[in-house]
C-alpha positions in Angstrom: -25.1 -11.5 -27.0 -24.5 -15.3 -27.1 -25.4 -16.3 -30.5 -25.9 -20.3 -31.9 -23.9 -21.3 -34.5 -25.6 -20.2 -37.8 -28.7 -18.9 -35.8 -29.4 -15.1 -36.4 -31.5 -15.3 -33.3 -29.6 -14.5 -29.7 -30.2 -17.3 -27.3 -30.9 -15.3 -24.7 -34.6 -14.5 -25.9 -37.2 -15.9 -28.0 -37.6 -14.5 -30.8 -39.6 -16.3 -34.2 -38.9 -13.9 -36.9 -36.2 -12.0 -38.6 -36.1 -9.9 -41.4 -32.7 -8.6 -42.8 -31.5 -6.5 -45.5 -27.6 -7.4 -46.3 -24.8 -5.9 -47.5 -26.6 -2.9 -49.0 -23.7 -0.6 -50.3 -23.8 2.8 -50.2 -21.5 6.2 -50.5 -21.4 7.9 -47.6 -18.6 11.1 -46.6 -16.9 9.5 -43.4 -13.9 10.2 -41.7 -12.6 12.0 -38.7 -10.8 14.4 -40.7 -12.2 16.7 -43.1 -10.1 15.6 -45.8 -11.3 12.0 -45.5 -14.6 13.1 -45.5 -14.8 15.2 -48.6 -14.8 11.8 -50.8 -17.6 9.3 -50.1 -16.2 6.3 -49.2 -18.1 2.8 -49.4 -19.7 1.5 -46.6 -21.9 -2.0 -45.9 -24.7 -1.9 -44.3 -26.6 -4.6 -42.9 -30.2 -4.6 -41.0 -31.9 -7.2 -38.8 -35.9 -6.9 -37.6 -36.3 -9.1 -34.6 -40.1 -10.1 -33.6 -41.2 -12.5 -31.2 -44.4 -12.9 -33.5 -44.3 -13.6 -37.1 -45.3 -11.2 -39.3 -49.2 -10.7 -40.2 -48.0 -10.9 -44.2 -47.0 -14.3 -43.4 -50.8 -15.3 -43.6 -51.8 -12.3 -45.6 -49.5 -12.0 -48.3 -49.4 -8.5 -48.1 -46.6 -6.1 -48.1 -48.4 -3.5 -45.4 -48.5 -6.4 -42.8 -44.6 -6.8 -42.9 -41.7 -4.2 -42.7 -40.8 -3.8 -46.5 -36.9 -4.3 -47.4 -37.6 -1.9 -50.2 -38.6 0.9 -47.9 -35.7 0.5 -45.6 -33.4 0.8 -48.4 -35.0 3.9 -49.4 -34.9 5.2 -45.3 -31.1 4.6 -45.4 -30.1 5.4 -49.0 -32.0 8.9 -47.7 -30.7 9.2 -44.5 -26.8 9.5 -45.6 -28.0 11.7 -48.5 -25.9 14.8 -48.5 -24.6 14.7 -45.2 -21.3 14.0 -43.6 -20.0 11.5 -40.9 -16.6 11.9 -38.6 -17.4 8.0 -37.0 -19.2 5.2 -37.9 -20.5 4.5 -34.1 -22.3 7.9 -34.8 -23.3 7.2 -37.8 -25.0 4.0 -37.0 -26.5 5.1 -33.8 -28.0 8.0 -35.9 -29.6 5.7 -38.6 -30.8 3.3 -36.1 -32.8 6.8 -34.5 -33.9 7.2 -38.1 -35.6 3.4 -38.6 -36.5 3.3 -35.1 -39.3 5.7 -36.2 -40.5 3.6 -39.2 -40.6 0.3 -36.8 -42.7 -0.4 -33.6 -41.3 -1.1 -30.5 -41.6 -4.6 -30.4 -39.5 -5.1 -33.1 -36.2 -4.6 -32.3 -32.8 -3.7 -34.7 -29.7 -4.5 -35.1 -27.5 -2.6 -37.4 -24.1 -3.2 -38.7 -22.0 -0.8 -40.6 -18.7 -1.7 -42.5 -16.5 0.8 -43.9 -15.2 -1.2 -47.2 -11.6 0.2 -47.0 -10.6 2.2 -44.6 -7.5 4.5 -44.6 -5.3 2.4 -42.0 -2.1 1.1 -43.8 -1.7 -2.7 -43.8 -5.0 -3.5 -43.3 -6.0 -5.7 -45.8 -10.0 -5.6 -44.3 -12.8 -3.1 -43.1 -13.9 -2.1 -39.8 -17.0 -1.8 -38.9 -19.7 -0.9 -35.9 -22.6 -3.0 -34.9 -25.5 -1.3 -32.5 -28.4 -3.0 -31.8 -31.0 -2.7 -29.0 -31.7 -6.6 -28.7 
C-alpha cells in the first residue's frame, strides 16, 4: 500500500474519512507455547475506519450516524476476554472478523496489533501484525 508522507489515506484510492482508535492497550494470553500464554501479556492495538464518504454525524452531530470509538473499545476489550492466542496474525485476523460485523462494507479496516515486549532476547522493541482489507 503506497502511503504519503503523514497521510493515513493509501494513495491508491480515494478515500475522505478516517476514523481511528490508537494505541488502546490491553491484556491478552498470547504466545505459541502454553507457558507464554498462561500470563497476559500487553498488546497495542490500533484501528482505522476508511470511507469514501464522510460520516452523516459530520452534519448531524450525532453519535448513531458515525462508528463510535467507545463501542469499538468495548468490541475489542470483549473480544480478547478470557480467551487465549498462540499468534498475533490470528489474533488480528480474528478481531477484524469480530468488527467486521459491527461495520458496513463500505467501510473498510485496518488493524494493527503490537505485542509490547515480546520474549525474544535482545530485542529492545515489539513486533507486531497489521491486516487490513484496504
Amino acid at each position: 500500500m503506497k502511503q504519503i508522507a503523514n497521510n493515513p489515506f493509501p494513495a491508491e484510492k480515494k478515500y475522505s474519512s478516517v476514523i481511528e482508535l490508537n494505541d488502546l492497550r490491553l491484556k491478552v494470553n498470547l504466545g505459541v507455547g502454553e507457558e507464554e500464554r498462561s500470563k497476559a501479556q500487553d498488546v497495542m492495538v490500533n484501528l482505522k475506519f476508511f470511507s469514501e464518504n464522510k460520516p452523516g454525524a459530520c452534519i448531524s452531530d450525532n453519535i448513531n450516524d458515525t462508528i463510535c470509538y467507545h463501542k469499538m473499545s468495548d468490541l475489542v476489550k470483549e473480544f480478547v476476554r478470557e480467551k487465549e492466542f498462540k499468534l498475533l496474525e490470528y489474533l488480528c485476523y480474528e478481531m477484524y472478523q469480530s468488527l467486521r460485523k459491527y461495520v458496513g462494507q463500505e467501510t473498510k479496516i485496518w488493524i494493527k496489533i503490537e505485542k509490547c515486549n515480546p520474549p525474544i532476547e535482545n530485542l529492545l522493541g515489539s513486533t507486531s501484525f497489521t491486516y487490513s482489507d484496504l
